[in-house]
N, C-alpha and C positions, 0 to 999 in steps of 0.2 A: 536125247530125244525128249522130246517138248511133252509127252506119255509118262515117263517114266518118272515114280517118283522114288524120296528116300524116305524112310520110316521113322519115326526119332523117338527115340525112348523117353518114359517118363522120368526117368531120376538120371544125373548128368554129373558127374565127377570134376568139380572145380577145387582147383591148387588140393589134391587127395584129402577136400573134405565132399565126400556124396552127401547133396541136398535132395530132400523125398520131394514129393509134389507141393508140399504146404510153402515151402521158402524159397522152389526154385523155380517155378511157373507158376508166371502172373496174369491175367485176365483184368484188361483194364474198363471198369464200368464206362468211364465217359468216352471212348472211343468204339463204344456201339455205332454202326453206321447213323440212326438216326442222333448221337450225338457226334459224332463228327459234323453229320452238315448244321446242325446248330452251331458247333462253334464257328465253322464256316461261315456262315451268315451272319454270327454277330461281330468275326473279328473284318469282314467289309465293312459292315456296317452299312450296305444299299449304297455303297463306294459303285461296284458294279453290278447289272444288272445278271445273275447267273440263272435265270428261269425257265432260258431256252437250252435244254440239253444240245439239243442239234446245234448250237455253236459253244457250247461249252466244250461238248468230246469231240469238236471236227477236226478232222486234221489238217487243216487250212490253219494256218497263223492267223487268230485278229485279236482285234481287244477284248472279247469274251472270251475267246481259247483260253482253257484251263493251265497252257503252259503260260500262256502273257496275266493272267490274271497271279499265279506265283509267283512269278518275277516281279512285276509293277508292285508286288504288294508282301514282301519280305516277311509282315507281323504274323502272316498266315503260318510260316516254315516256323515262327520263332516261339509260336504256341504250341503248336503241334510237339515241335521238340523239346520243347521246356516238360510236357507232359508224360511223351516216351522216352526221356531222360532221367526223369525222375524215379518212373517206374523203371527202366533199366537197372539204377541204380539197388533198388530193395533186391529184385528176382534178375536172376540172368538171360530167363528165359519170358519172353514175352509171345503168349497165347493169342494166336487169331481165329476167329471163326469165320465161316464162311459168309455171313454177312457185314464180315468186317470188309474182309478182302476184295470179296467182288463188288460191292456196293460205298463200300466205304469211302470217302471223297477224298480223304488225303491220302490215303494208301494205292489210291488210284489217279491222281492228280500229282505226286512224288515218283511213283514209282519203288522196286524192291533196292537198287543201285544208293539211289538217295537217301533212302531208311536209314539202309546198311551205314550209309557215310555219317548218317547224325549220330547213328551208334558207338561210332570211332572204330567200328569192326574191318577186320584188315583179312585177307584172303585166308591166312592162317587160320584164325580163329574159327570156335566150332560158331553156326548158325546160331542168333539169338532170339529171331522170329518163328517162332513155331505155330505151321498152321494146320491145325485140327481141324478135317474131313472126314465127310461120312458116304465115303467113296474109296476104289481103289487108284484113283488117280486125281490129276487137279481137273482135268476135263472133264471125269464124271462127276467128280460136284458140282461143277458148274452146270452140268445141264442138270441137275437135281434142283438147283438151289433157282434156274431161270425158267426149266420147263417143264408143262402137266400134260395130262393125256384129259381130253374132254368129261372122261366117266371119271375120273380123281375128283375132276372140281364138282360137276353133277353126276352123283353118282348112279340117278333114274335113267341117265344117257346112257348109251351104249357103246359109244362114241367113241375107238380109242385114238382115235387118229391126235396128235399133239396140237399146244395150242402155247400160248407164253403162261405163266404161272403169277397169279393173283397176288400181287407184293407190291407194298411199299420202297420205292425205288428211290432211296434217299440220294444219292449222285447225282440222280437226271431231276431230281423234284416231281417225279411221277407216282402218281398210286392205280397201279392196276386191281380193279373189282375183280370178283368174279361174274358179275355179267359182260363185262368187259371184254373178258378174255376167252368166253361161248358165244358172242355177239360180232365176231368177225368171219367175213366170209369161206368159201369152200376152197377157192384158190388158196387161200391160205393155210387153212389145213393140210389140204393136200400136198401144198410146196413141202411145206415146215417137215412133216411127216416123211418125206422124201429124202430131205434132206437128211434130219436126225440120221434115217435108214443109214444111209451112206456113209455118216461119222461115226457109226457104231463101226462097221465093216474097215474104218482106214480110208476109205477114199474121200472124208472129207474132213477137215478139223471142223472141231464142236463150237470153237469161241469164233469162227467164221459165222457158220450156222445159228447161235445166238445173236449176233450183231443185227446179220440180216432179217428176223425173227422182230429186233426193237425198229429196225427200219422201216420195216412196212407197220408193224404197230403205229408209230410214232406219223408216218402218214398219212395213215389211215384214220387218227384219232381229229373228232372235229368237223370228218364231213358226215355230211344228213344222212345219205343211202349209200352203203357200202357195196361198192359191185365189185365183180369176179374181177379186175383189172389190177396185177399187181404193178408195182411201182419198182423202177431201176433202183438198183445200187449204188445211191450217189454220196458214200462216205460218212455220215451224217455222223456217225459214232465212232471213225476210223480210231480216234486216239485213246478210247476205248477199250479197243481192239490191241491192241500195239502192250496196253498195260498188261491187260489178261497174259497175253503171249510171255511178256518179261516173269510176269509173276511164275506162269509155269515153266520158264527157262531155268530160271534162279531155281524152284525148287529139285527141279532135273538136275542142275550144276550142284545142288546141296547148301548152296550160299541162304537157300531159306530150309527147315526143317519142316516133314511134315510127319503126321500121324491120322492113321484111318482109326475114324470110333469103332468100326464096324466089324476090325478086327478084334478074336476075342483074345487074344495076346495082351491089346489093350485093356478090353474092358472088363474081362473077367477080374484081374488085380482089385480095379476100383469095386465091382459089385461085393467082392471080399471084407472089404470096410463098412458095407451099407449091410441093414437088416435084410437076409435075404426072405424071397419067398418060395414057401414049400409049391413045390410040384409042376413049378415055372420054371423052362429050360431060358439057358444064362440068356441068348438072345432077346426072346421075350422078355424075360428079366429087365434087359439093358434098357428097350423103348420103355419099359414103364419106371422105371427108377425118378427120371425125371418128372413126372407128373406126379409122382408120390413124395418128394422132394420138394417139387413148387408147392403142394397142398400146405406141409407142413411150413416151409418156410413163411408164407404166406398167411397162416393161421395163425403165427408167431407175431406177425405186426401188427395183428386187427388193433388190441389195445391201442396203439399209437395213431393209426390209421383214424381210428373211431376217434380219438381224440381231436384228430386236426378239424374232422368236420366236425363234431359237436360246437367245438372254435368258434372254427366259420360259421355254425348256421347263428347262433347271436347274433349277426348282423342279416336286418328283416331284408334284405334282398336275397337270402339264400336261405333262412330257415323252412321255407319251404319244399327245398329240394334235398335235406338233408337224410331223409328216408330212403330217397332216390340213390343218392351216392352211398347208401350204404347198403343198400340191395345189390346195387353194381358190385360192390367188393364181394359180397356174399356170393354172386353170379360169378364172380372170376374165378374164385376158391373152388364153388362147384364144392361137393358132397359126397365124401366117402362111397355110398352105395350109390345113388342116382344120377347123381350129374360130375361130371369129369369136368378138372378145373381148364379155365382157359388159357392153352400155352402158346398160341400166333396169336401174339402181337396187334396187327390187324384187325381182329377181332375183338381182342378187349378194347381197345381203344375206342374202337366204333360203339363198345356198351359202355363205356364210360361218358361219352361224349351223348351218349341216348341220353344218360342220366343229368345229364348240365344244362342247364338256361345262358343259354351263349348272349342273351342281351345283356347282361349284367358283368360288369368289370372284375367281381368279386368272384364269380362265378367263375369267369375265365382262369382265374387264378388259383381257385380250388382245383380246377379241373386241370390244370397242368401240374398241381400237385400232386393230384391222382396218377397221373400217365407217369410223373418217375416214380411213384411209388410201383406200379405196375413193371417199369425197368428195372429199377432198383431189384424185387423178384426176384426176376425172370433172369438176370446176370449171376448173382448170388446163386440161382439153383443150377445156370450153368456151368459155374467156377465148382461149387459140390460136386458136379455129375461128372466132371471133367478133372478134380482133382487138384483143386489148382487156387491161388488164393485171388480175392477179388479187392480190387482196391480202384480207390478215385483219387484225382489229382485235380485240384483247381475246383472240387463242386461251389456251384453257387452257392450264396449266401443262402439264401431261399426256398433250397433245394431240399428234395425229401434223403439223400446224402448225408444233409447237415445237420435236419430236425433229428432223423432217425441217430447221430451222434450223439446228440447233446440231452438228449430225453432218457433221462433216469427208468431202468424196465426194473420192476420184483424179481428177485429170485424166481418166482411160479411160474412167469410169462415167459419161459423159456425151457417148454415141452417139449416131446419128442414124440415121435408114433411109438416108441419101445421105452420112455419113461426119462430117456436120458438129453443129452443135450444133442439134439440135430444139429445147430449152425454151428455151437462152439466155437465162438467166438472170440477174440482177446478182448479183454473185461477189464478192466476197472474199479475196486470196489470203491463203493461209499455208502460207509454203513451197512444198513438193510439192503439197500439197492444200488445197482451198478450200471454205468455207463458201455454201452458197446466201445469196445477199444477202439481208437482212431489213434492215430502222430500226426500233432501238429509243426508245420516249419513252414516259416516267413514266406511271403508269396513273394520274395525276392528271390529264395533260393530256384525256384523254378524258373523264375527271368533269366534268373543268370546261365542256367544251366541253357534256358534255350538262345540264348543269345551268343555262345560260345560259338567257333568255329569247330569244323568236324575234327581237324588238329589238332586243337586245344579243346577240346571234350576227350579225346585219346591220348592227352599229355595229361589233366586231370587225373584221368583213371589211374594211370599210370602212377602218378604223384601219390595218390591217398587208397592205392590198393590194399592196404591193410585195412584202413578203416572199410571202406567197399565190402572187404570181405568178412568184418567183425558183424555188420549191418546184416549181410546176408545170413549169417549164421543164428540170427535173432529167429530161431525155430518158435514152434507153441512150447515148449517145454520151457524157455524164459521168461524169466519174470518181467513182470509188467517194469517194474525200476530199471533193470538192465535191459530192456530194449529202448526204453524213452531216452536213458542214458547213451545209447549206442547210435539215435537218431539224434541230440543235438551234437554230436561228434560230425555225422555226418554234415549236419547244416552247416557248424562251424567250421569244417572243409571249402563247400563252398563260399560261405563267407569269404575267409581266406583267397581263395582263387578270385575273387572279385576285385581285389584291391590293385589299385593302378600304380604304374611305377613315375613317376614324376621326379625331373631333378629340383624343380622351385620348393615343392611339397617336402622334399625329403632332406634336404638343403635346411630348411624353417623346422624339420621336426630335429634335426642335429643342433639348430641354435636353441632349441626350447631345453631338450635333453643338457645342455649346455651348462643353461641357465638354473635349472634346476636343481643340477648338480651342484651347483653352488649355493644355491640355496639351501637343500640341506646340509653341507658341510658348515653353514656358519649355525643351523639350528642344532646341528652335530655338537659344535664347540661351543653354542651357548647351554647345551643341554651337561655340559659335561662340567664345563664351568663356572655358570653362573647360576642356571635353576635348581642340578643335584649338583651342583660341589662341596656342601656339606653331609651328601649320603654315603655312609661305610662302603666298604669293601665290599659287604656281602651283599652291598645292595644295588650293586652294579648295573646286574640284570633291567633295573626297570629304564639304566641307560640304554643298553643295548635295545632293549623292546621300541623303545621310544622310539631310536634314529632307524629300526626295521620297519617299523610301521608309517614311520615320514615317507621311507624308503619306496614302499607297497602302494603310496598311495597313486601312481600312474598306471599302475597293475590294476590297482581296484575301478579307475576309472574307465578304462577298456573295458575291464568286465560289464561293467553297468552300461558301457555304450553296446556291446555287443548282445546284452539280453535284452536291451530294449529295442533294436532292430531287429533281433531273433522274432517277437513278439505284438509289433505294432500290423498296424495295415489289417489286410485281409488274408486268409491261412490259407495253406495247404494243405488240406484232408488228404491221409493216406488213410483209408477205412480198409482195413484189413481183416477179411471174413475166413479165417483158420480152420480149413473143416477137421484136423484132427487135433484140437484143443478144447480141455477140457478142465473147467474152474474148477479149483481143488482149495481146502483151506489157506493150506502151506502157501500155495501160488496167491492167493490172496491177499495173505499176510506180506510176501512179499513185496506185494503191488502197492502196498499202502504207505 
């Protein structure tokens, strides 16, 4: 039943080692729906044009269907995968949220069938997608996540009849307002309303009822006066449609995992971790946890934050607005007692964007640095609130990802609302001040990984399961040395899996080994005869050292080939935000 779902625990028993939430669910920052259609967009490159939803989700084959746009354009599957590969490979478990899943473009554009197959995951295996709802089912998230009641969005209305829900709709490239979504007519309320009724009761699926909801939307959007007259049912979204359904099949079959926030099963364990508050029952508790979570994590960056514009405003095209953007960050934060920080998205964005002079080239550039700082957050306090570690694969160069890695914080700038460490972080030290813990590995090791077939990514696994699982066992309790150590293991894994079999190639590397061989044998018996063959007996050793180290020297040259590809190009940020780690001397001393 397309209803029914499975529940999935937070800690999950692989080969009888139990991993908690910190090592075994992962939450991947750049695969927030608004970064999926980024990558989306940048790996076309305006290759196609995808701006009309209505032939991107139709279920009509053409060259903008999002099934022929995958196919004609491979690079899309082989990023995608390179990055949920990667992150496979740290956590077993990979965290989706509800705006991943219903909005997200490639989880929606691939399907849960195709995930599973990048995964190398086979019928057997337990689920490796775990998708975290705040619902008892997949179809009431969905209508959570797609629809409002008129007095939700204006709450001076009284209005309760339903209407589509004010959101950023990264898949379709749509952003519905809130006047947008009060500014449509009575027929349509009253359908919507009608309908919902009906899929509460069973007589109608919910992700029917949502389709038709963006179809008349999406109709309706662009004419001058909007009258009572709704429009046929004419598919516009069907493929859409068809995903939702797979999505909630797979998690009915169990083939995807899920978890209700809502239960307190869940979330009481996590509230147990966080500083509780007196005289708040756990429910209440739960909704506020996250906004007292964003506050502080949030508060934790200003130094860096404040920093990047002070930057920026030195250059006189922006020193003017540098006040501006740092009110906005003040405005997002919001304020212990009077104002509540801003946690939709939507919202901030819109203050952020008040704050920016969009003529200016520089500007744009600060202000996109603002919006992932803003993601950045707002991921971080989810992956907290959810228990679970957060990490990025491929962040830009440019990215507030990369600034926030590489920028040295004090010991001080890492407060807490109870005096201790909230993010807890893996650290780094240097000296006085330490870097947020990231692993770096070659931006090849992600190519390769995505470039693998779904067979040979589950012959991989297969092949280097002990390292796989040495990697995963990299808890907060290890040291910074032995987990770096345990990550160029894993690189030099793939490395390895990279190398191609050639008869010409391997044929030339037998004559060199050949030659070599011979080479040292005669440096062997000049060394023995003619350079020390007036040295004693006892002084033999510095023969033997000699023809060892002639010996080592094809060993050493690999080595040096292989650190320097480890290490050139552009990196792979795992930024791994630990919420129950916590820098300790010893752990320090370690690290260094």
């Amino acid at each position: 039943m397309p209803g029914k779902t499975q529940n999935y625990p937070s800690h999950h028993n692989i080969d009888n080692h139990t991993v908690g939430a910190s090592s075994g669910r992962v939450l991947i920052e750049n695969l927030d729906s608004v970064m999926q259609r980024k990558l989306w967009d940048e790996t076309l490159h305006g290759r196609v044009d995808t701006s009309n939803p209505a032939l991107l989700w139709n279920d009509t084959p053409s060259f903008w269907s999002c099934t022929s746009i995958v196919h004609n354009n491979p690079r899309l599957v082989e990023r995608f995968a390179g990055i949920l590969r990667t992150s496979f490979l740290y956590c077993p478990q990979i965290l989706l949220t509800d705006a991943e899943l219903f909005d997200g473009i490639f989880f929606l554009a691939l399907g849960p069938q195709a995930i599973n197959e990048i995964l190398g995951k086979s019928l057997a295996d337990p689920p490796s997608l775990i998708f975290s709802g705040r619902g008892n089912t997949f179809e009431h998230c969905l209508r959570l996540f797609t629809l409002r009641r008129i007095n939700e969005i204006k709450p001076e209305c009284k209005d309760t009849r339903y209407t589509v829900r004010p959101l950023e709709l990264s898949s379709m490239g749509l952003t519905i307002t809130d006047d947008d979504a009060v500014s449509l007519n009575d027929s349509f309320y009253n359908e919507l309303t009608s309908r919902v009724d009906a899929a509460c009761q069973g007589a109608r699926g919910i992700i029917d009822v949502v389709i038709w909801a963006y179809e008349q939307y999406w109709s309706l959007q662009g004419h001058t006066a909007l009258n009572d007259v709704l429009v046929q049912s004419n598919d516009n979204f069907g493929f859409l449609a068809q995903r939702w359904k797979e999505w909630s099949n797979a998690i009915a079959a169990g083939r995807v995992g899920y978890e209700n926030q809502e239960n307190p099963d869940f979330y009481k364990p996590i509230l147990g971790k966080h500083p509780s508050t007196d005289n708040v029952q756990p429910k209440e508790a739960w909704s506020q946890d996250f906004e007292t979570i964003f506050r502080e994590i949030a508060k934790s960056s200003v130094p860096i934050i404040n920093s990047i514009i002070t930057r920026a405003s030195k250059n006189s095209a922006v020193s003017d607005q540098a006040e501006n953007y740092q009110q906005a960050v003040k405005d997002i934060i919001g304020d212990n007692d009077r104002k509540k920080p801003i946690i939709k998205r939507t919202t901030a964005f819109n203050r952020i964007d008040e704050a920016c002079n969009e003529r200016d080239i520089c500007t744009n550039n600060l202000r996109n640095i603002l919006r992932d700082w803003y993601q950045f957050m707002y991921q971080r306090t989810l992956a907290f609130h959810l228990d679970a570690v957060l990490i990025a694969v491929n962040a830009p160069r440019n990215s507030y990802e990369q600034i926030v890695t590489h920028t040295p914080i004090t010991q001080s700038d890492h407060r807490t609302r109870d005096g201790d460490h909230l993010s807890k972080s893996t650290i780094a030290s240097t000296s006085k001040t330490h870097r947020v813990g990231a692993l770096v590995l070659d931006e090849h090791v992600t190519s390769v990984l995505g470039n693998m077939s779904a067979s040979a990514f589950g012959l991989f696994c297969y092949q280097t399961r002990t390292v796989i699982n040495q990697w995963r066992k990299c808890d907060a309790s290890v040291s910074i040395h032995k987990l770096k150590a345990r990550t160029k293991d894993m690189a030099y894994s793939v490395y390895e899996a990279d190398k191609e079999q050639d008869r010409r190639q391997e044929g030339l590397t037998i004559w060199k080994s050949f030659m070599f061989a011979a080479v040292l044998s005669i440096i062997a018996a000049m060394c023995d005869n003619v350079w020390f063959g007036n040295f004693q007996s006892n002084q033999i050793w510095i023969v033997v050292l000699v023809s060892w180290f002639v010996s080592m020297i094809p060993n050493f040259i690999e080595i040096i080939n292989w650190e320097r590809g480890v290490h050139k190009g552009a990196k792979t940020v795992i930024y791994m935000d630990r919420p129950d780690f916590e820098t300790t001397p010893s752990s320090e001393e370690e690290g260094r």
